[in-house]
C-alpha positions in Angstrom: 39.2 47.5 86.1 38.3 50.7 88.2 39.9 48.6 91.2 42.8 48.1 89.4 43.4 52.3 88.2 42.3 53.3 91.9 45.3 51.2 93.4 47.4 52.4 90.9 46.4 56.1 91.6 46.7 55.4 95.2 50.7 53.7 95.0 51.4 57.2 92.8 49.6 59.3 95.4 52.8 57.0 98.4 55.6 57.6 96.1 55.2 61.4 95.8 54.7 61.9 99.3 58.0 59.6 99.9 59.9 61.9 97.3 58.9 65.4 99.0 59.8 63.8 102.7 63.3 63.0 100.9 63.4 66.5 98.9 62.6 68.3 102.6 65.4 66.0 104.0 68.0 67.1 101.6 67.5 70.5 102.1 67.6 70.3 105.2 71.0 68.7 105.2 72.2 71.3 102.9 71.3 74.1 105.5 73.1 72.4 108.3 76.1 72.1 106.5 76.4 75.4 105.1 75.5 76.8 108.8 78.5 74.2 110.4 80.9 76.1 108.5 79.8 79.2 109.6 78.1 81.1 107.1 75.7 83.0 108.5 72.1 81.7 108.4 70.6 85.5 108.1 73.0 86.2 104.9 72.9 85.9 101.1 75.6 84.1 101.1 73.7 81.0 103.5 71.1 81.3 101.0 73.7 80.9 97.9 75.6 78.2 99.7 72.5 76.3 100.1 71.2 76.3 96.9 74.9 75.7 95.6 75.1 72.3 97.7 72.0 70.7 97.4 72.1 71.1 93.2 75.6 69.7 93.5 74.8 67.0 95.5 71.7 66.1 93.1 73.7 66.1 90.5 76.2 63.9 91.5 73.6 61.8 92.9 71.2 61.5 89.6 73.8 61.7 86.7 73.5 58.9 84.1 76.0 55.2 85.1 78.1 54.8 82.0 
């Protein structure tokens, strides 16, 4: 039985880390973007865009099928 919970605590343990690579990536993606249509990277306005994309994009990508 403890075999079976340590696996299971171990798969969690994978998935999380494979969620945080993917968070990381996205926000990455959102700064490149918002940087190749020239806001500056040093401004509030970067910052603003950044966040502004990468909620947007979540969004679309995690709303509900109907």
């Amino acid at each position: 039985m403890s075999r079976i919970l340590v696996i299971c605590s171990f798969a969690a343990l994978l998935l999380s880390i494979d969620t945080a690579s993917a968070n990381q990536s996205d926000w990455r993606q959102a700064r490149l973007a918002c940087a190749d249509v020239g806001i500056d990277p040093g401004s509030a306005a970067f910052g603003q865009c950044v966040i502004d994309l990468y909620y947007s994009l979540w969004n679309a990508q995690n709303e509900p099928e109907r």
